[in-house]
N, C-alpha and C positions, 0 to 999 in steps of 0.2 A: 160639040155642045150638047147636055143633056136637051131632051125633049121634056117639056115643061106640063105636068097631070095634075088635074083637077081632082077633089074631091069624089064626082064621079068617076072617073077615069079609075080609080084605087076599090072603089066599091065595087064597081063591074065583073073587072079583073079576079075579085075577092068571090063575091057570088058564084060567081062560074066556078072557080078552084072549090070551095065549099060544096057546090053541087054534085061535081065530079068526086071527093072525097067517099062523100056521103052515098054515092051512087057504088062505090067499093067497099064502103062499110056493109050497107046492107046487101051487098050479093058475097059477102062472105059471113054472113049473120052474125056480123061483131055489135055488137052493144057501145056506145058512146053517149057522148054528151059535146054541145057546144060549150065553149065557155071563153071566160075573156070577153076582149071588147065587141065583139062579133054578137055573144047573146046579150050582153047590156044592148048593144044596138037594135036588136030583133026584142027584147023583154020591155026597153023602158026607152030609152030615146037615143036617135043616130049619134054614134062620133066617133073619129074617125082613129080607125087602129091600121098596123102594119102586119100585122101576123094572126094566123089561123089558128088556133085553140082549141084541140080533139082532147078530151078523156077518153081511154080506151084499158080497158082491163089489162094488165102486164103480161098474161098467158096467153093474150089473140095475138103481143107486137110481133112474133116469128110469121105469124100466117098472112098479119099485114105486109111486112117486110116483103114476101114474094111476090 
């Protein structure tokens, strides 16, 4: 039987993976943006998404990749 997650439980999860991103973004000096339901949540008010949302230039994705 799944285990049953709260609204927290999915944010948490979220923050931490966004942190860590964002912590490889900038030590590889790629330029990005939030986007999606994640900067609606951070620009105007909480609600609740499944997925992460990076803009990142097309020339960084090989450097990301590794």
């Amino acid at each position: 039987m799944a285990e049953l997650k709260f609204f927290w439980d999915y944010m948490t999860e979220h923050v931490d993976r966004i942190r860590r991103v964002v912590e490889l973004l900038a030590r590889l000096r790629v330029t990005y943006a939030l986007i999606g339901g994640h900067a609606v949540s951070f620009h105007a008010r909480p609600r609740l998404t499944v997925d992460i949302d990076f803009l990142v230039a097309m020339q960084r994705i090989s450097a990301i990749e590794k």
